[in-house]
C-alpha positions in Angstrom: 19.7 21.9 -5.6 19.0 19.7 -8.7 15.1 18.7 -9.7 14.3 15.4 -7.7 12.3 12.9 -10.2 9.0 11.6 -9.3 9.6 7.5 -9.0 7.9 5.9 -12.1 5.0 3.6 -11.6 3.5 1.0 -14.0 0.1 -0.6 -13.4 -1.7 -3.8 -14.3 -4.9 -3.9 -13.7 -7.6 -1.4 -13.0 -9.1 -0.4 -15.6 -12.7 1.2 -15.4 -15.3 0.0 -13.6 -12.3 -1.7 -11.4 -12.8 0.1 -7.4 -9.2 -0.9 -6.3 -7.0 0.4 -9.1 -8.6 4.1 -8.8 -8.0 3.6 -4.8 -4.5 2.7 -5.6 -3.5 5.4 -7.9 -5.5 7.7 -5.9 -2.9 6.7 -2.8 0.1 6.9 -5.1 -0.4 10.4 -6.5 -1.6 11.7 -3.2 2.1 12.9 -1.6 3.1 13.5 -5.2 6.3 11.7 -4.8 5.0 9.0 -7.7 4.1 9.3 -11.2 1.8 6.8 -13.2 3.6 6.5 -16.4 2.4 3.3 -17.8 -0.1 0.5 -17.9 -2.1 -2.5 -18.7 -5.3 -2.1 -17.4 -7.1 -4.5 -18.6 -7.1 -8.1 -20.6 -9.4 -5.8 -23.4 -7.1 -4.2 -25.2 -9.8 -1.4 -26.0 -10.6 -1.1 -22.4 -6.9 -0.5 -21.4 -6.9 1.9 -24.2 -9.7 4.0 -23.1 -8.7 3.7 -18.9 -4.7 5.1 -20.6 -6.3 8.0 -22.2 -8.3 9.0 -19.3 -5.5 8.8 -17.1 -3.6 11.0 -19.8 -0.9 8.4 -20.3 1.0 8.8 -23.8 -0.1 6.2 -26.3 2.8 4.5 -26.7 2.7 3.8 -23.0 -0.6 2.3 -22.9 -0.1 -1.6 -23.5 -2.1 -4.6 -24.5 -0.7 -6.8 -22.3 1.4 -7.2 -19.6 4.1 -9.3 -20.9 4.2 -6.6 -24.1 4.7 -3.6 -21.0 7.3 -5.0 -19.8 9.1 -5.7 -22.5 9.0 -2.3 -24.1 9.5 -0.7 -20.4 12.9 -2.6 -20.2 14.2 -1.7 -23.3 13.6 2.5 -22.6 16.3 4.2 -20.8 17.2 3.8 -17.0 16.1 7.8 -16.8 12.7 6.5 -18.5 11.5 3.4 -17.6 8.9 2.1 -14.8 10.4 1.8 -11.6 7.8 -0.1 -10.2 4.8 -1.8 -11.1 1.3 -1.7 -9.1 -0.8 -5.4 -9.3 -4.2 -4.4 -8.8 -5.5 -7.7 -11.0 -7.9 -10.3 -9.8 -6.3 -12.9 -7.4 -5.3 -15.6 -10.2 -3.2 -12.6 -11.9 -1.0 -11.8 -9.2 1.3 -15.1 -9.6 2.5 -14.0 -13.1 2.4 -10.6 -13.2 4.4 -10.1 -9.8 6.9 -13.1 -11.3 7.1 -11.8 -14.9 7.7 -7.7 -13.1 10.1 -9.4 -11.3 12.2 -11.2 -14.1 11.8 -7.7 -16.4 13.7 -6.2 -13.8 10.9 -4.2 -11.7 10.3 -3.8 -8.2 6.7 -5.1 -7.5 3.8 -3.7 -4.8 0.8 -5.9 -5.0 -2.8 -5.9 -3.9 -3.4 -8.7 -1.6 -3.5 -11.7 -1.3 0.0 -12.1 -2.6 -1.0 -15.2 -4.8 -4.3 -17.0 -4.9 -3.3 -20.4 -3.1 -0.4 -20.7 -0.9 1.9 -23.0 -2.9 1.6 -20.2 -5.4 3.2 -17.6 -3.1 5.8 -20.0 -1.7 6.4 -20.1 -5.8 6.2 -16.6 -5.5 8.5 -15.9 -2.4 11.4 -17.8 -4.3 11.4 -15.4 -7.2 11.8 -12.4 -4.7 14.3 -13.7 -2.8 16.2 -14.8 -6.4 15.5 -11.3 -8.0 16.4 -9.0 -5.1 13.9 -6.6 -6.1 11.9 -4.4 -3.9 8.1 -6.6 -3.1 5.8 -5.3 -1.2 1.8 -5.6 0.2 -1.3 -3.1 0.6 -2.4 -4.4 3.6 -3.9 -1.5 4.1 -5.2 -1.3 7.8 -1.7 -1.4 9.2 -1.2 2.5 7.9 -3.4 3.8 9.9 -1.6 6.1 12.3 -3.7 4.9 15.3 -2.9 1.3 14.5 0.9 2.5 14.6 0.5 3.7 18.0 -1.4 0.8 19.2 1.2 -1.6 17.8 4.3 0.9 19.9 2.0 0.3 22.7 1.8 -3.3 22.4 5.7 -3.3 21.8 6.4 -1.7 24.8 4.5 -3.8 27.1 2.6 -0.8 28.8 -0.4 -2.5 29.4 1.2 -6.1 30.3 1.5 -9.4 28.4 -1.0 -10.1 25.5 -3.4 -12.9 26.8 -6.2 -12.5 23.9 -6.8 -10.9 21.0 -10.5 -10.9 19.4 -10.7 -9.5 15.6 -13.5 -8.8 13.5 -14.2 -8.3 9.8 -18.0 -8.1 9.4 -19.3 -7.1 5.4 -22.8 -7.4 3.9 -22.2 -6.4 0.3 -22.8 -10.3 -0.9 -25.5 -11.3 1.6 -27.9 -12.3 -1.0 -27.6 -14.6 -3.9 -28.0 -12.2 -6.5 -24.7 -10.1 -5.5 -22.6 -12.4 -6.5 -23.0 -11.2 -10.3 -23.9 -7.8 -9.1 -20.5 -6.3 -9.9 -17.3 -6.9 -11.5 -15.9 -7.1 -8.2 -18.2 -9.6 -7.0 -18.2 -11.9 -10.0 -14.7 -12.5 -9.6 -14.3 -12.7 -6.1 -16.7 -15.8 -6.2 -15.4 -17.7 -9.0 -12.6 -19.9 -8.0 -10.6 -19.8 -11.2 -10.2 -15.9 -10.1 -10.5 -15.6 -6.7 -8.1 -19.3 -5.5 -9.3 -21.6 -3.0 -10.6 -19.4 -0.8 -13.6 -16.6 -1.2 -14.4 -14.6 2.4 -11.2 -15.5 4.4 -8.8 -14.9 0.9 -10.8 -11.6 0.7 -11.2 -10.0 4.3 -9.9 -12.8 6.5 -6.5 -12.4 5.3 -7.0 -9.0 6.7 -8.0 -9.5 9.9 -4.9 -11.8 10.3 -2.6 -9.5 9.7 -3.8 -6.9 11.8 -3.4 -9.5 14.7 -0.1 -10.0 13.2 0.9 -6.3 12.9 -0.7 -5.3 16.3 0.9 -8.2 18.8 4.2 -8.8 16.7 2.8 -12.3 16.6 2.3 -15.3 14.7 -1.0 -17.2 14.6 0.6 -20.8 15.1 -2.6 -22.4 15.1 -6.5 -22.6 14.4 -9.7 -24.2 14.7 -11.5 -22.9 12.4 -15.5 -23.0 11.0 -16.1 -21.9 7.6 -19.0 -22.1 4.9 -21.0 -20.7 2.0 -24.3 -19.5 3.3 -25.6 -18.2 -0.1 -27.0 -21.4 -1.6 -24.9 -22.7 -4.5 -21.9 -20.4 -4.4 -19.1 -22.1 -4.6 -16.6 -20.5 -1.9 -17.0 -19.2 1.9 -18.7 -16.1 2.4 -18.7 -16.3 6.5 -16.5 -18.7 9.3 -14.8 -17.8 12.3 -11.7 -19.3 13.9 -10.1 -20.1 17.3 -6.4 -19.4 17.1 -3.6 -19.4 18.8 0.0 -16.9 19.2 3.2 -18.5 19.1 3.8 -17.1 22.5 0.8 -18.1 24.2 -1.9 -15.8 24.0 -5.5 -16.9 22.5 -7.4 -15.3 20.3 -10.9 -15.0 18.0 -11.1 -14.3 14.0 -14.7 -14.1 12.4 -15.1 -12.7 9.0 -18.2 -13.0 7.0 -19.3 -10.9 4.2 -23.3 -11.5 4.7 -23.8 -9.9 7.5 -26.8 -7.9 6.2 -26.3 -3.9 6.7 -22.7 -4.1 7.6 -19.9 -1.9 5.8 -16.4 -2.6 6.6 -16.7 -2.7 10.1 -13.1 -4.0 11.0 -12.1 -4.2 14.4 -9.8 -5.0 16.9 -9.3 -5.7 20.6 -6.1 -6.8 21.8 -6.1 -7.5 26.5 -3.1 -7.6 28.3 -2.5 -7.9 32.0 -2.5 -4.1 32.8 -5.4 -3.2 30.3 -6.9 -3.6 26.5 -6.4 -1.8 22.9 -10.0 -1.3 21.0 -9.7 0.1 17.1 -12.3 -0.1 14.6 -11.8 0.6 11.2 -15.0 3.2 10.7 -13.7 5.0 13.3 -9.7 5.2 12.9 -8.9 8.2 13.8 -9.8 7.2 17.6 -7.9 4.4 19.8 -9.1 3.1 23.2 -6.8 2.3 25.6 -8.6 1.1 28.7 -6.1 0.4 32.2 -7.1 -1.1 35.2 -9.0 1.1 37.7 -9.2 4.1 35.4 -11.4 6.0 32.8 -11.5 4.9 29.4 -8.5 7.0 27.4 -9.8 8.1 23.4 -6.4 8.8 21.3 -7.2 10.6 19.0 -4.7 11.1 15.5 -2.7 14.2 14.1 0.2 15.7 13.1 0.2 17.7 16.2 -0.9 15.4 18.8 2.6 15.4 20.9 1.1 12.0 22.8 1.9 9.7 19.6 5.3 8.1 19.3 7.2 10.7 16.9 7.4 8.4 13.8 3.8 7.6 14.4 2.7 11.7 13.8 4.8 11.3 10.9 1.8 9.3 9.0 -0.6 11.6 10.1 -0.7 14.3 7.2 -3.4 17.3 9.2 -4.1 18.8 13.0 -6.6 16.3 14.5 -10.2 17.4 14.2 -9.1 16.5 10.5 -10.4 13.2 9.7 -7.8 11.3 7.5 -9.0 7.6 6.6 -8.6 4.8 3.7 -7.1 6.6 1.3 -4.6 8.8 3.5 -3.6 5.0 4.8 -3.3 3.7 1.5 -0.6 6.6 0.8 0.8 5.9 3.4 2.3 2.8 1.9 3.2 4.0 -1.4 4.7 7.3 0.1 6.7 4.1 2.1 7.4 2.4 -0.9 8.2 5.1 -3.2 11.3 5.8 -0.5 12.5 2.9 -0.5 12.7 2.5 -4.6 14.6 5.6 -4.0 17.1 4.4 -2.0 17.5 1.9 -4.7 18.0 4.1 -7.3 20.2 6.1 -5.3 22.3 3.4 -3.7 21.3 3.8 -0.1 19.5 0.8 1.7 16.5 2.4 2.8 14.7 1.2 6.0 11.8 -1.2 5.5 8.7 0.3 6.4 6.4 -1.7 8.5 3.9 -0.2 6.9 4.4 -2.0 3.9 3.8 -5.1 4.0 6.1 -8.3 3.0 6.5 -11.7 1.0 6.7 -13.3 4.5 3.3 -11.9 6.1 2.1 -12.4 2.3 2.8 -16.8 3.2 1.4 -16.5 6.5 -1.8 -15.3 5.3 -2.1 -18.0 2.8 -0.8 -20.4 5.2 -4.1 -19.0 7.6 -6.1 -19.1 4.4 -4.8 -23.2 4.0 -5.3 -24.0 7.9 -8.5 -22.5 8.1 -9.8 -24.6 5.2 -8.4 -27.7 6.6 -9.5 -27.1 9.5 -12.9 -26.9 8.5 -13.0 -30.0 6.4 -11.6 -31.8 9.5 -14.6 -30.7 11.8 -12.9 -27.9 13.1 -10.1 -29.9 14.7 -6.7 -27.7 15.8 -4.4 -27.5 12.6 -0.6 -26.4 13.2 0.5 -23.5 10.7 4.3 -23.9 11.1 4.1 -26.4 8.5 2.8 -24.4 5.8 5.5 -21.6 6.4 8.2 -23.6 5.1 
């Protein structure tokens, strides 16, 4: 049996001081299926340097730019060459690094949002379709084995009909006015030539909305929505909530704030059906409540050897449970994912999407939340349709 090659990864983005591009290669090297072999980490050409040489890249491999990365990556042999290429930029960056990967020939898997506005991922969802390369999202709450189970649940209709979903996504790392400039990450994610139109619901909400997504098998169709900047002169929300409402009936809540003085990442979910209710929270995910009618509260509880979980579900659990396995086993998840299907590519076998990787669709919907939510806002909170913005 011949030597099976690592799939080749390229990065922009995440050089030092950046959190998300160490999460990301962290996930990528972590079932040892993908190997980092090139990158621009950062506009600085120094800084990209030093963040190469760290990560042990070769020097020739370590580019200045983007557009100079892919370039030189297309020219190397087919043997050689990035396969793929990890956008971990700021938001305003993801429109033209995803498009110029794209038109160089690469498959693409991009932090979220997928662009910073939503015309720019319609923009965005045209080039995918034209290129037929592989595109693909880290939404990263989604590959969470417990999260996989709840959505089979869901799927199955074993506790009944959805009739409401309520979401949260409470953060308190920019509750007061000096955060804002207290990081890299927080300077960016509050300027709005960076971060887009949107600051707290671009960030987190977008998060929230695809869980509900993910979980029900859904759409959000519609929102009334309540957004704001509570920290006196920043320029884009930190904290709303939202009414919506699924295309196939059910009703639901979305707050996100990232104020909320003392809070973490405290993500979570509850989804009520006829027969019973789903509860997951994101500080705890390697538990899942399932709550019927008339009897005790059930804890589900994740690992590879807990014979209760749908088959396919065990198979993104890496340990026995008692193990805890959290953000960045979830994170892997998606790569691992991702990874198989370049694979397939470069072995001429249509792989199967994985659902836990997400898609240039769900990356329009949650722009197209992002754009409702703000309209709705401005218009007093009145119900705006989202099937419009789809399109």
């Amino acid at each position: 049996m011949g030597l099976v090659k690592k799939i080749r990864m390229g990065m922009v983005g995440g050089g030092e001081g950046a959190f998300i591009g160490a999460i990301h290669r962290m996930a990528a090297a972590l079932d040892g299926e993908i190997e980092l072999v090139a990158g621009c980490f950062s506009g600085d050409s120094e800084r990209s340097r030093k963040t190469g040489e760290k990560l042990g890249l070769h020097p020739d491999r370590i580019y200045q730019s983007y557009q100079q990365m892919f370039q030189e990556e297309s020219r190397r042999s087919a043997d050689d060459r990035v396969e793929f290429v990890s956008v971990v930029t700021p938001n305003h960056l993801h429109l033209p690094v995803s498009i110029a990967a794209l038109q160089a020939g690469f498959h693409v898997l991009s932090d979220k949002p997928a662009a910073s506005t939503l015309e720019e991922t319609l923009e965005l969802k045209k080039e995918v379709e034209q290129s037929g390369h592989l595109y693909g999202l880290t939404h990263t709450y989604a590959a969470y084995p417990l999260v996989m189970q709840a959505r089979a649940i869901l799927g199955r209709k074993e506790l009944g009909s959805i009739r409401r979903v309520t979401v949260a996504y409470p953060q308190g790392w920019l509750a007061l006015a000096g955060d804002s400039t207290g990081s890299k990450q927080a300077s960016w994610r509050t300027d709005p030539a960076r971060s887009g139109e949107s600051g707290c619901f671009a960030d987190i909400g977008t998060h929230a909305h695809h869980l509900v997504e993910f979980l029900t098998g859904q759409h959000i169709s519609e929102v009334c929505a309540d957004v704001q900047a509570v920290v006196d002169e920043r320029a884009l929300d930190d904290d709303g909530a939202a009414l919506f409402k699924l295309d196939q009936g059910a009703r639901g809540t979305l707050t996100a704030s990232q104020v909320c003085g003392g809070e973490g990442n405290n993500l979570n979910i509850s989804v009520y059906c006829e027969d019973g209710s789903l509860f997951w929270e994101q500080e705890a995910p390697n538990q899942l409540q399932v709550k019927r009618r008339g009897q005790p509260v059930a804890i589900w509880k994740a690992g590879a050897d807990c014979e209760y979980l749908d088959g396919d579900v065990r198979s993104f659990c890496r340990t026995p449970q008692g193990h805890p396995e959290g953000y960045i086993e979830a994170f892997a998840n998606i790569y691992r994912d991702f990874a198989g299907q370049v694979r397939g590519r470069r072995e001429g076998v249509v792989s199967k999407n994985s659902p836990a990787v997400g898609n240039i669709d769900a990356g329009v919907r949650a722009m197209a939340f992002v754009r409702g939510v703000l309209e709705s806002s401005r218009a007093k909170s009145s119900w705006v349709s989202l099937a419009p913005y789809w399109k």
